[in-house]
Structures are given as C-alpha cells and as structure tokens.
C-alpha positions as CSV (number, residue, x, y, z in Angstrom):
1,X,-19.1,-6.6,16.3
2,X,-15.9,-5.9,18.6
3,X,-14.6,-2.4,18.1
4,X,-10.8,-1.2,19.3
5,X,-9.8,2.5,19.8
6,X,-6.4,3.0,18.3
7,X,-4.2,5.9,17.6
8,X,-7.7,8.9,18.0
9,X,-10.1,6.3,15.7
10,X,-12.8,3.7,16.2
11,X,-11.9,0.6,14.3
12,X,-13.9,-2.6,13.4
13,X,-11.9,-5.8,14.6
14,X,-11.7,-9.6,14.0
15,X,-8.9,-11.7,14.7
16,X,-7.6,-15.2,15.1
17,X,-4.7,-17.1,16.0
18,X,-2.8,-15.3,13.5
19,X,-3.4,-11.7,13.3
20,X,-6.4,-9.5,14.5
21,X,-7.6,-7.3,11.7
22,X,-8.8,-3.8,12.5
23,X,-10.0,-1.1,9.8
24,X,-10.8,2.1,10.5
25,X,-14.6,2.9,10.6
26,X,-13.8,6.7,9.2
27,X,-11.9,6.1,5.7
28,X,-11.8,2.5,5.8
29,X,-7.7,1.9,6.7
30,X,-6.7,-1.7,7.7
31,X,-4.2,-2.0,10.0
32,X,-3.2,-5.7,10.9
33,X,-1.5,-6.7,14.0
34,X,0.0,-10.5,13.2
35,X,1.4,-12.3,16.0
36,X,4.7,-12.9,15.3
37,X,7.3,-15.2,17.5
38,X,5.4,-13.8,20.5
39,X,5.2,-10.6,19.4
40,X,2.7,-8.4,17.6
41,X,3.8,-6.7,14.4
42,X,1.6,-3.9,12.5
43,X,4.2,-3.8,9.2
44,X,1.9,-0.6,8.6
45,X,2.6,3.8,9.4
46,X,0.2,6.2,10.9
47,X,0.6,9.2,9.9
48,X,2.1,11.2,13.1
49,X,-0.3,14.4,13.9
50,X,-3.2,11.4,14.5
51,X,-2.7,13.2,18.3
52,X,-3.8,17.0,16.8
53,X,-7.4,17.4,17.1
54,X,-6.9,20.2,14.5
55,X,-6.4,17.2,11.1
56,X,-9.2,15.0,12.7
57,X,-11.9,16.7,10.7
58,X,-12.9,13.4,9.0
59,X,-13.6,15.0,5.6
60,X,-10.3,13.6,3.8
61,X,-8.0,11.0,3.9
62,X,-5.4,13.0,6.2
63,X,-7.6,12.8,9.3
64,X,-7.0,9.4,9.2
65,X,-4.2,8.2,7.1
66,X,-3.1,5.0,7.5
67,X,-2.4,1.7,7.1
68,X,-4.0,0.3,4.1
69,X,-7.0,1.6,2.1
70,X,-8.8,1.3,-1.0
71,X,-8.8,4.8,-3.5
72,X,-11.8,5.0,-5.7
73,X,-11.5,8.4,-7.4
74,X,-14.1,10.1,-10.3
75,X,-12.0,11.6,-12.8
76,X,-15.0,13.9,-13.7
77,X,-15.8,15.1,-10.3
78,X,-14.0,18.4,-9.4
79,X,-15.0,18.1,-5.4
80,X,-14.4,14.3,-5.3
81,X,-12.1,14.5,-2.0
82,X,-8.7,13.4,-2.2
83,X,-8.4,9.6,-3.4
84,X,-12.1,9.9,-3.3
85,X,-15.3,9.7,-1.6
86,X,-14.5,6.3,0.0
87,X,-11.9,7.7,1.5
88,X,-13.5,10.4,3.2
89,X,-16.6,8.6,4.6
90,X,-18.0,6.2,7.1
91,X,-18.1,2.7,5.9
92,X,-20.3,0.5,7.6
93,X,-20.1,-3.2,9.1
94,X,-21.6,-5.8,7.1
95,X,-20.0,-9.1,9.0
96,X,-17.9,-10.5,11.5
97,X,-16.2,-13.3,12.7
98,X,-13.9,-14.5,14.8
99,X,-12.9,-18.3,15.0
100,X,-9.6,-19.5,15.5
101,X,-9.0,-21.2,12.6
102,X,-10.7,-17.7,10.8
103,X,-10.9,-13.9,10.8
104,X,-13.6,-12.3,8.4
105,X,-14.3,-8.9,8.4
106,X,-17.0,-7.6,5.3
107,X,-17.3,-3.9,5.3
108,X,-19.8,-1.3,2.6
109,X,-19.3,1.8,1.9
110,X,-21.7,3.7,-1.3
111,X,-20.9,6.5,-2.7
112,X,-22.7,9.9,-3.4
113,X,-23.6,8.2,-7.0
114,X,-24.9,5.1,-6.4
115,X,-21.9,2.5,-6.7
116,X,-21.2,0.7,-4.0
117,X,-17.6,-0.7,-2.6
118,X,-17.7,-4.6,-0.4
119,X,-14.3,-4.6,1.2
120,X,-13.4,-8.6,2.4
121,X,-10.8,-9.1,4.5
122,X,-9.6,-12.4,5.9
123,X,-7.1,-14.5,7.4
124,X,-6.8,-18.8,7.8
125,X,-4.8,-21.0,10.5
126,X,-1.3,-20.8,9.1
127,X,-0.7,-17.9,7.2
128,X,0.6,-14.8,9.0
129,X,-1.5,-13.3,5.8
130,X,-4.4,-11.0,4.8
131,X,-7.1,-11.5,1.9
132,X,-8.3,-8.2,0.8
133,X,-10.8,-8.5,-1.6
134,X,-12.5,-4.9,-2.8
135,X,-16.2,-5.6,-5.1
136,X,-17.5,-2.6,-7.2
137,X,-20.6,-2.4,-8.4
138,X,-22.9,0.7,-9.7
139,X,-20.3,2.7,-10.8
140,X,-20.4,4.6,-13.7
141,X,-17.5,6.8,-15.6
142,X,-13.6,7.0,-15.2
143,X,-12.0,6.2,-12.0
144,X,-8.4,6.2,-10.6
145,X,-8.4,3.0,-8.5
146,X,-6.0,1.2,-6.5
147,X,-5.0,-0.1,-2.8
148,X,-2.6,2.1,-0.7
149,X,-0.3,0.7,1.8
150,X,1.2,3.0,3.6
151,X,4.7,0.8,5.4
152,X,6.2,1.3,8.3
153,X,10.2,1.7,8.0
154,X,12.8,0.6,9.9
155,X,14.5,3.6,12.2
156,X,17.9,3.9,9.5
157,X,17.7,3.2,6.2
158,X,20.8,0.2,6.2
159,X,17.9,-1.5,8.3
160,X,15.6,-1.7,5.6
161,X,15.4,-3.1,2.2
162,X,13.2,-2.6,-0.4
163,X,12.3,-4.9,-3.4
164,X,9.6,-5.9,-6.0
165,X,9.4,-8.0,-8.8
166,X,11.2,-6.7,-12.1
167,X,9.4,-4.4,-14.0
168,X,9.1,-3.4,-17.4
169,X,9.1,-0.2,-17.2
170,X,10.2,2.2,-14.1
171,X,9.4,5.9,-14.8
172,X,10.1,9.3,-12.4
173,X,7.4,12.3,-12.8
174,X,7.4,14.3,-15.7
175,X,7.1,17.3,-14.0
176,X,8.0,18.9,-10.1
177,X,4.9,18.1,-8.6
178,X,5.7,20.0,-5.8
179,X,8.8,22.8,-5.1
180,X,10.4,24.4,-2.2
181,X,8.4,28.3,-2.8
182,X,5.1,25.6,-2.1
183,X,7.0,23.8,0.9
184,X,7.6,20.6,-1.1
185,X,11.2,19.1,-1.7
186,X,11.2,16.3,-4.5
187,X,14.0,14.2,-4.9
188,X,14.4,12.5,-8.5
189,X,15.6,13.9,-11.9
190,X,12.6,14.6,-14.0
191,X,10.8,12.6,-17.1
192,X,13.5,9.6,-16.8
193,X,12.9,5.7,-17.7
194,X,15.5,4.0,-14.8
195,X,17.0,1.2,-16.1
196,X,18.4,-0.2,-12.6
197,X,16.5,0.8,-9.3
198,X,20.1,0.8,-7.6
199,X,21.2,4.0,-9.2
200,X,18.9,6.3,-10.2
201,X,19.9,9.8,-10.8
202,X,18.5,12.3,-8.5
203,X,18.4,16.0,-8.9
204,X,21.2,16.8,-6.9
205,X,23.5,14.9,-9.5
206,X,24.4,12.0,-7.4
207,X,23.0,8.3,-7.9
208,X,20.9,6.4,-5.0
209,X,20.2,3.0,-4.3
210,X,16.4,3.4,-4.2
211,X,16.3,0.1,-2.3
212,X,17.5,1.6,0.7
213,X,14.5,4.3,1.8
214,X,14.9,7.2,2.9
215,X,17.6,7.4,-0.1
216,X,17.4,11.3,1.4
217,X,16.2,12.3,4.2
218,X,14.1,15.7,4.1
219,X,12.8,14.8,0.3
220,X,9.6,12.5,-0.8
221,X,9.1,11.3,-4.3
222,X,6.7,9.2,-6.5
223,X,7.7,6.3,-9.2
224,X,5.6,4.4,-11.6
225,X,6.3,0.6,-12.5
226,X,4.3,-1.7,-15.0
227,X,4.2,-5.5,-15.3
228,X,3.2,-7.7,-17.6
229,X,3.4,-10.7,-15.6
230,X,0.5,-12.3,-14.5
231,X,1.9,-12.1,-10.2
232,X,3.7,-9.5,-9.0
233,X,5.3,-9.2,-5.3
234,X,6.6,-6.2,-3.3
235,X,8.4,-6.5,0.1
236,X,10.1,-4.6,2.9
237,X,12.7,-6.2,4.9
238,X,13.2,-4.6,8.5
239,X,16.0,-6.0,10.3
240,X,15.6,-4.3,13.3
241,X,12.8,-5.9,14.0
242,X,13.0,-9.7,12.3
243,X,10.2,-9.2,9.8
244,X,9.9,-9.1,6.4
245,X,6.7,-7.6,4.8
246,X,5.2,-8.5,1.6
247,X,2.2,-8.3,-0.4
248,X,0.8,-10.2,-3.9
249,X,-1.2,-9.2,-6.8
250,X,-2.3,-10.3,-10.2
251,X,-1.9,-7.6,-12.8
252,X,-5.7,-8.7,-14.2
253,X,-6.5,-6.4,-11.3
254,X,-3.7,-4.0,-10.7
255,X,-1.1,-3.8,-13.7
256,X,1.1,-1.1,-12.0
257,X,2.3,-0.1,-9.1
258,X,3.2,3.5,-7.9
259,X,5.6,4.3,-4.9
260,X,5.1,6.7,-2.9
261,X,8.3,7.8,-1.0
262,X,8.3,9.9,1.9
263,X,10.9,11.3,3.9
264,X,10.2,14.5,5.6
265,X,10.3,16.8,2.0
266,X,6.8,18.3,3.3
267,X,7.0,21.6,5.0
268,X,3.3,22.8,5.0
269,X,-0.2,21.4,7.2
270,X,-0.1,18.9,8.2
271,X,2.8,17.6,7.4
272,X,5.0,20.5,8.6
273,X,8.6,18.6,7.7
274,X,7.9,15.4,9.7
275,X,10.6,12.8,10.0
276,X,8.5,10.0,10.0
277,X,9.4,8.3,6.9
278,X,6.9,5.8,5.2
279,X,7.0,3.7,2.1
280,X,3.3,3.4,0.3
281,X,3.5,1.0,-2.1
282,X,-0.1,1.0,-4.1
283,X,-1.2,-1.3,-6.5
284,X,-3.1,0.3,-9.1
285,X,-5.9,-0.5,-11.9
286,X,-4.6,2.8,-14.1
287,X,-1.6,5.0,-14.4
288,X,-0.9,8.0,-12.6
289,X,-1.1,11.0,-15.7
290,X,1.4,12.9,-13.8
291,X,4.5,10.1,-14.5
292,X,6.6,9.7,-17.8
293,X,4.3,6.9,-19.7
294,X,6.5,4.9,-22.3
295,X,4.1,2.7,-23.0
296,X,0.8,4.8,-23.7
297,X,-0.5,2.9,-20.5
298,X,-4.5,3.5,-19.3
299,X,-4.6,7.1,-16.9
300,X,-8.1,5.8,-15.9
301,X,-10.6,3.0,-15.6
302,X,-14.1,2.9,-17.2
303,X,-16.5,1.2,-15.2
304,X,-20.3,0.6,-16.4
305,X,-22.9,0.4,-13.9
306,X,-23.9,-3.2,-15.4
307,X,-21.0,-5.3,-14.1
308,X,-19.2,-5.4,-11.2
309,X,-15.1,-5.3,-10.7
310,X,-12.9,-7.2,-8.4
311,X,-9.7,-6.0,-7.0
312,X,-7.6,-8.1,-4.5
313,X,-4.0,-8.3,-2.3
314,X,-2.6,-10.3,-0.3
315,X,-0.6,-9.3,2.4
316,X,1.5,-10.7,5.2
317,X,4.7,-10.9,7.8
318,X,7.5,-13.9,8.1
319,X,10.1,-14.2,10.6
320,X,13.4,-13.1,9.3
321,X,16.7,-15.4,9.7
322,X,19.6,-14.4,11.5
323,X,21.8,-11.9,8.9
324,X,19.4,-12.2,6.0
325,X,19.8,-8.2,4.9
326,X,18.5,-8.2,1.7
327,X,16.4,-9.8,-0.9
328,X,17.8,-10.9,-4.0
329,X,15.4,-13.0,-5.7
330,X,12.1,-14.4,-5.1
331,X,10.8,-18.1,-6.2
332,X,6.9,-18.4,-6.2
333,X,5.8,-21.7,-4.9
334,X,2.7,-23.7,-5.2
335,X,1.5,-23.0,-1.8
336,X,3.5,-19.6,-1.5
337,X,6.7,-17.5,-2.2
338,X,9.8,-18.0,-1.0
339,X,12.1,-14.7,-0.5
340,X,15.9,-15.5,-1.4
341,X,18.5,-13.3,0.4
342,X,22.1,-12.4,0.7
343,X,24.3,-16.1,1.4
344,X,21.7,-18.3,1.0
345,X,19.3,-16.7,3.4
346,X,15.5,-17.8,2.8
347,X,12.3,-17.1,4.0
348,X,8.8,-18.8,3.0
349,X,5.5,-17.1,3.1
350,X,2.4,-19.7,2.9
351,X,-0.5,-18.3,1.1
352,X,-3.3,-19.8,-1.3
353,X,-2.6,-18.7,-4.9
354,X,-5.9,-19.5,-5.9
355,X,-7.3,-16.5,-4.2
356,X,-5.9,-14.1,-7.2
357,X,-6.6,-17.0,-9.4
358,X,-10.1,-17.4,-9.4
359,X,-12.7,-15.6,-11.2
C-alpha cells in the first residue's frame, strides 16, 4: 500500500497513467490528481484551516473536509456526527493496485451498528475518469445518503461556469438555516420553486445567474434539484485553468442532487468568513427535509440489514478548447458525453456507461 501526506492527512494512493487516486485514511475524502496536458489537475477544494492544529481533532468531518466523500447519516441517532459515523472515522485498506493500464483502490469502513461501507474506486487507460462505487450492507433504519464533492472554483466567477442537466424541480430552503445574530449570511429568497437557474431571486431583491458562483461573495446557500431521468450530469468549467470537470449518475441510485454554495457567508469556527469559495455538488439517495419539496419526495432511506445497496459516480477532467466559456448543452454518447459550448465549442469525455448500467 503506497501512502502520500497531503495538506496535514495520511492518504491511501493508487494511480496510473491517467490520474493517481488518493483518499483520505481519516474520513475517507478522495482527492484525484489526473494528469492533464502535462499537468496535474485535482478539480477538488480543501477546506483552508487544514494548516490549524486546532480543527484537526479527527472526530467530524471539518478536520478533514475535502474532496469527495460518501455521507451515511442515521436519522435516529442524536450523536451520529455530522454526515455520519463514516465520516468521522478511520477507514481501512482492503486493496491496491497500480498498473498502468489500472488504478484500484477498495477501502471498509463499519459503523458503530454493524453495517458496513466497501468504497471502489477505479480508473482505465483512456479515461481522465473515476469509478466510485460505495456497497452497503448491515444497515438497519433511515439514513440520509449521498456523495459530496466539494469543487474547486476558478479565482473570479466570469472564469467559471456551472451546469447540470435540466431538472424537474429546483427548490431554495424553506427556512433561514442560518442568520447573521448566528454568524451565517444566506443568500436566496425563501420557500421558492426557480423556474430558470439564470435568474433566481435572492433576498436582496436583485436576480443572479446562479451559473456563475460566487453569485455573491460573503454569502453561501443550499438548492435542491430532482430528476427523473435515468443519467444525470453536472459540470464545472474553469477557464483559467483549461479544464472542465464533470461527474455522472443514474437516478436508480441518487435521484437528487443538492448544491451546496459557499462563498465566505460563515463568520464563526472554523470557518471565520473565509474567502475560499467551493461548489459541493452531492448526489443524493433522499431529500434534504430542510428544502421546499413540491413533489412529496423521500427525506430518508430505509435500509434492511438483509440486502445490500449500491451507490456509484463517475467523475473526471477534459481539456478545454480555446474560448469555449460556457456550456450550453450536453449530448450523451455511447462511449461518453460530449459537452456543447458557446460557437460550436465541444468537448468529449470517454467513459463506460455500463458502469451505472449494470446491476
């Protein structure tokens, strides 16, 4: 097992000619570093007070957030730790491997009451992509469930360009979550349904183009989206540095998807008002409670000790053409997707459908 000590945590690591995979052995938080046009990208953020000894407790997820992690949370458990015990534990190495023509990284991590997380992670010759693959088994009761990316932006907001696929719903929280007297500064009018993502109403009575993030800086909000489509894409274009970031789901595992946008609107520990924006874009098995729900959609999953669940992304980099600043459109392919921007820009990702296909 080859280990690599980045940003104050021990991580496992695999890699081949395309990326080297490392997760974090506290937490379990991927971080992938594909190797781009000569270059090395990680599309994903670290949270910035990784260098204060004070937040590196290892008892919740903010000792260690990061990259991308899996959040298995007991609704019935009033000391479950924030986005749950996987997420404040150990998880331990299971397999290895790396080949050139494969990375394959298998990972465990068992909870206080018996069920038991196998996290897969793997990457082929010719794909600047990730296959995450997350097995359940033992559980028993109502869980919130989904996979967290946490993306890195580009330095100005006109860099960036955020886009997913249409949804059928779009939905702000009910409620303030958070308020200045607590040292939280949310950004979106309350309880609304958003009909266009381009011009969404915030509290301050203006209309933002929620494409462009931070839309404010100094604020963070949350959104809800559901699909009923079987695949479902989200990506982040950063022109400043050539890439565009994507990642793949089928809603048999993850029906909606909750944004998480932060731009500095936390003034408390350990936050403390940090400008260093991030976009998390999880994919999630249920529906956060705390959103407007138009549809009566599921706020948790029931899972029985008897059967096992599988949840899986995919997740991966392309080069970016010369003055492509937006994405428009996407056409999935049979051995991919290809990302349509502004005067006929394109990009193609390869990746193997079959993956969310199967099983």
């Amino acid at each position: 097992m080859k280990y690599r000590h980045i940003d104050g945590q021990a991580s496992f690591c695999v890699e081949n000619q395309e990326v080297a995979i490392t997760t974090t052995v506290q937490s379990g938080c991927t971080m992938p570093y594909f190797k781009l046009d000569g270059r090395e990208i990680c599309p994903y953020w670290t949270a910035p007070w990784w260098k204060d000894g004070a937040y590196l407790d290892g008892n919740n997820i903010l000792s260690v957030l990061r990259g991308n992690f899996i959040c298995v949370a007991r609704k019935e458990d009033n000391n479950n730790p924030e986005h749950g015990w996987c997420c404040a534990s150990p998880w331990e190495a299971v397999e290895a491997v790396s080949q050139a023509d494969e990375a394959r990284l298998e990972l465990r991590f068992q909870e206080p009451y018996g069920g038991t997380i196998r996290k897969t992670l793997r990457a082929v010759a010719g794909q600047k992509a990730v296959y995450e693959t997350n097995l359940l088994s033992g559980f028993a009761g109502n869980y919130s469930i989904s996979n967290h990316p946490c993306v890195r932006l580009a330095s100005k907001a006109e860099n960036g360009y955020v886009a997913f696929s249409e949804p059928d719903s779009l939905c702000t929280p009910r409620f303030f979550l958070e308020t200045p007297e607590g040292g939280g500064y949310m950004l979106l009018a309350r309880d609304e349904a958003i009909a266009d993502y381009h011009s969404v109403r915030s509290i301050y009575g203006d209309t933002l183009d929620l494409a462009y993030h931070p839309a404010k800086p100094g604020t963070f909000e949350l959104l809800g989206a559901f699909h009923r489509q079987q695949f479902v894409y989200a990506a982040y274009l950063n022109r400043e540095e050539g890439y565009l970031y994507y990642q793949i789901k089928s809603t048999r595992d993850f029906p909606y998807i909750m944004l998480w946008m932060f731009s500095g609107g936390r003034h408390y520990a350990p936050w403390n008002g940090t400008q260093s924006p991030t976009l998390g874009i999880g994919d999630c098995a249920d529906y956060p409670a705390f959103l407007k729900n138009p549809g009566q959609y599921n706020t948790f999953v029931t899972l029985r000790p008897e059967q096992s669940y599988r949840f899986r992304q995919i997740y991966g980099v392309a080069a970016l053409p010369e003055g492509m600043t937006k994405i428009e459109s996407v056409q999935f392919e049979a051995d991919g997707a290809t990302f349509l921007g502004n005067d006929g820009k394109r990009v193609f990702a390869p990746f193997d459908w079959s993956f969310l296909k199967d099983g």
